[in-house]
C-alpha positions in Angstrom: 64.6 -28.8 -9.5 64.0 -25.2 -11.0 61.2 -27.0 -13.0 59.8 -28.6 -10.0 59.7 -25.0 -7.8 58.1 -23.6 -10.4 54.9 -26.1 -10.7 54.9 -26.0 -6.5 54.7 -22.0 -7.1 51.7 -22.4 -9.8 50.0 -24.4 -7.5 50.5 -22.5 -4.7 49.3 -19.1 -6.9 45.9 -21.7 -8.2 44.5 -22.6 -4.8 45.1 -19.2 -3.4 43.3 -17.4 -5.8 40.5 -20.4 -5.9 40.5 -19.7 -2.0 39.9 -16.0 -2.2 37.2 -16.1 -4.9 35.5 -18.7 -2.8 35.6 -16.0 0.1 34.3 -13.4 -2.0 31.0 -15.6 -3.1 30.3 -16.8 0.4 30.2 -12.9 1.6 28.4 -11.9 -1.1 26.2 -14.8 -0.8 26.0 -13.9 3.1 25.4 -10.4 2.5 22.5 -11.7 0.0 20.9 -14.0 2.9 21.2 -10.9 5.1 19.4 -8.9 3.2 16.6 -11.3 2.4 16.4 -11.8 6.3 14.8 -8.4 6.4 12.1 -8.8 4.1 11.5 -12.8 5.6 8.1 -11.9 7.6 6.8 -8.5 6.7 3.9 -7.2 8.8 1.6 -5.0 6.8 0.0 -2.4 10.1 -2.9 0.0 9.3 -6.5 0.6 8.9 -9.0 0.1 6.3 -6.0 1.6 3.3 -3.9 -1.3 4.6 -7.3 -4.6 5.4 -9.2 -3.5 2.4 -7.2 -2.7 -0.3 -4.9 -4.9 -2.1 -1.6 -3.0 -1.5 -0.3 -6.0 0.5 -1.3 -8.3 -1.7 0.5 -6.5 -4.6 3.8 -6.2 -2.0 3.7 -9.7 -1.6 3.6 -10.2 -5.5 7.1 -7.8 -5.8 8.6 -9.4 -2.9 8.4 -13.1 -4.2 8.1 -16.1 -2.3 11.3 -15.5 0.0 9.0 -13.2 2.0 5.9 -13.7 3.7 3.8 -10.4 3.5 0.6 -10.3 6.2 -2.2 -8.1 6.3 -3.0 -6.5 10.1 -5.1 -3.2 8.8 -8.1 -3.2 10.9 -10.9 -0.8 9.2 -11.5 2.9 11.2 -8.3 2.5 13.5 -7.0 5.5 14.8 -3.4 6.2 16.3 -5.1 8.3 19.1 -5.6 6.1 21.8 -8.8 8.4 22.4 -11.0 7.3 20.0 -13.1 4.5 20.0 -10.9 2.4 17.1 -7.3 2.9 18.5 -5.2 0.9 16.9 -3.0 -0.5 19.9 -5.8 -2.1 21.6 -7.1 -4.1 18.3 -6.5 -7.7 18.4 -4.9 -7.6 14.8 -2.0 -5.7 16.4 -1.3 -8.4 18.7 -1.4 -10.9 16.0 1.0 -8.8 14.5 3.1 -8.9 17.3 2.9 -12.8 17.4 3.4 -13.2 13.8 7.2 -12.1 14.5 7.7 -10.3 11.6 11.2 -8.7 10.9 9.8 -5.7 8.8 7.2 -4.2 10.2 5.1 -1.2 7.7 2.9 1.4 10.1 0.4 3.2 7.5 -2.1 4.6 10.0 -3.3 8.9 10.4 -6.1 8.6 8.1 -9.1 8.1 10.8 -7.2 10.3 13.1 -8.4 13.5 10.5 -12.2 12.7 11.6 -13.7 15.6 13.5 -13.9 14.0 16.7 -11.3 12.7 16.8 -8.9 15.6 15.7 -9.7 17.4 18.5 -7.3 15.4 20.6 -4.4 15.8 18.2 -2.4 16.5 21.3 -2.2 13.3 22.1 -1.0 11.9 18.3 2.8 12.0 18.7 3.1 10.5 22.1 0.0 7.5 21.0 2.1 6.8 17.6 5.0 6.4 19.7 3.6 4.0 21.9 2.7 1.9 19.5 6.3 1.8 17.8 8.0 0.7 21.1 5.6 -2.1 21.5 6.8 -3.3 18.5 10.4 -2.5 18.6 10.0 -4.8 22.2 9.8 -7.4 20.3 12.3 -9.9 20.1 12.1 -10.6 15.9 14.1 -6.8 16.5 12.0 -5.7 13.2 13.1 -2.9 10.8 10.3 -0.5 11.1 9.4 1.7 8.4 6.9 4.8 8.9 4.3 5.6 5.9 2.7 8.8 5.1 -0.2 7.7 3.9 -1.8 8.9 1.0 -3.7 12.2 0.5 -7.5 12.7 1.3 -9.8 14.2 -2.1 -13.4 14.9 -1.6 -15.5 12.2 -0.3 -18.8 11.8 2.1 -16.8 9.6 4.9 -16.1 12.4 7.3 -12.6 12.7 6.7 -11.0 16.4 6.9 -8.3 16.3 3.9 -6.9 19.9 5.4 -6.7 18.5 8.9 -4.7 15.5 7.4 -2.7 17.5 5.0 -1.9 20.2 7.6 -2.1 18.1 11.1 -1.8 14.5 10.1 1.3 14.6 8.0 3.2 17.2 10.3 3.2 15.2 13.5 3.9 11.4 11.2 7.2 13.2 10.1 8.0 14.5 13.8 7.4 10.8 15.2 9.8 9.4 12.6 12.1 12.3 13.0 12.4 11.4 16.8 12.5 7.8 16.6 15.0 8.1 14.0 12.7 5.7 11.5 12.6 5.8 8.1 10.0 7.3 6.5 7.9 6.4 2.9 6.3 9.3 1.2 2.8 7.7 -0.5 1.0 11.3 0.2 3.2 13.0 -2.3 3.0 10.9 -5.2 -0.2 10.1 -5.0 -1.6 14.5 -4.6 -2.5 15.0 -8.1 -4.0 11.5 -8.5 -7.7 11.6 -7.7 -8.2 9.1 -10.2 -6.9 6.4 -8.0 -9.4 6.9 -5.0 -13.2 5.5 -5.7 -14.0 7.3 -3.3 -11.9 10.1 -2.2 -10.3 7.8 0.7 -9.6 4.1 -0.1 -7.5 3.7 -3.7 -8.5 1.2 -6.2 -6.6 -1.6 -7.8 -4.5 1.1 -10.0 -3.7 3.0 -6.7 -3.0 0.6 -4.1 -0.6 -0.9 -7.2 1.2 2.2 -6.6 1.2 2.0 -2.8 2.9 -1.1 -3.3 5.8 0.0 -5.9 6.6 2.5 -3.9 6.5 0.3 -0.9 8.9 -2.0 -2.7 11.3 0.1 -3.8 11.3 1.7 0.1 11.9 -2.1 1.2 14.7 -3.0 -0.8 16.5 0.4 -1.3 17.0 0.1 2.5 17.8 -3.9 2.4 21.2 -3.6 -0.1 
């Protein structure tokens, strides 16, 4: 009888601690698909940095097939509504909107440092904000990530690297600080680099690798 208890007990011990390992693997393995969820569709927003570089392309390498990175960058958009580019009126941003994406990456400020259009800077904080809640309306309820995007060198395109350094930058932080967004810092790794820019605006292969790395890293430091 003693002999008999003590197999029942064995057993007993055996499929209980079968039972909880299989718990712990299927939330782990939830927490995994979670995760992934995230990064699923991933919406690439911007101007030229963003359509003519290959920084997307390069995200979309580092993410792996379980995501599906698209470009929307649409060359000489502006945040500021006030120009003749702005963003939010750009068909690509309503095919971003359509695409559904659950990660959503804004990298836009760069055209915004053109003369003319720097002039109504007043206007940049409330603009950029606009566009975020059109996209946080959506019902894919996207993680939204802010970029600073990177720094301006020399270069015959019209684009005031003080003005972006010392207006630009400024108000992208105070729009993620009030939307409580998460911010990625490309500007500051990218300062001392001048190599990386053909010229002085849009980086080459080597630097829109970077943009990506550091885009990565971003992505799924917030995503564990």
């Amino acid at each position: 009888m003693k002999t008999k208890r003590k197999t029942i007990l064995a057993v007993s011990i055996a499929i209980l601690v079968i039972t909880l390992s299989l718990i712990v693997v299927f939330s782990e393995n939830l927490a995994s698909t979670s995760a992934d969820d995230k990064l699923a569709r991933v919406a690439c927003l911007g101007d030229s940095i963003t359509q003519m570089t290959a920084y997307p392309a390069d995200l979309q390498t580092l993410l792996g097939n379980s995501s599906v990175v698209s470009n929307f960058g649409v060359s000489g958009s502006t945040v500021n509504f006030n120009s003749s580019e702005p963003y939010y009126y750009e068909h690509a941003f309503h095919k971003a909107k359509a695409f559904e994406p659950t990660t959503v990456i804004i990298m836009l400020g760069t055209n915004d440092a053109h003369a003319d259009v720097y002039q109504q800077m007043n206007n940049f904080v409330a603009d950029y904000e606009r566009i975020i809640v059109s996209v946080q309306a959506l019902s894919s309820i996207p993680q939204i990530f802010i970029v600073e995007p990177p720094p301006i060198f020399n270069n015959t395109l019209g684009v005031n690297g003080t003005s972006f350094a010392q207006g630009i930058i400024p108000r992208i932080q105070e729009v993620a600080s009030q939307l409580g967004l998460p911010i990625i810092d490309v500007y500051t790794p990218l300062l001392n680099h001048s190599e990386y820019f053909s010229d002085g605006v849009h980086p080459n292969s080597a630097g829109a690798q970077v943009i990506a790395n550091i885009i990565y890293k971003a992505l799924k430091s917030n995503s564990t």
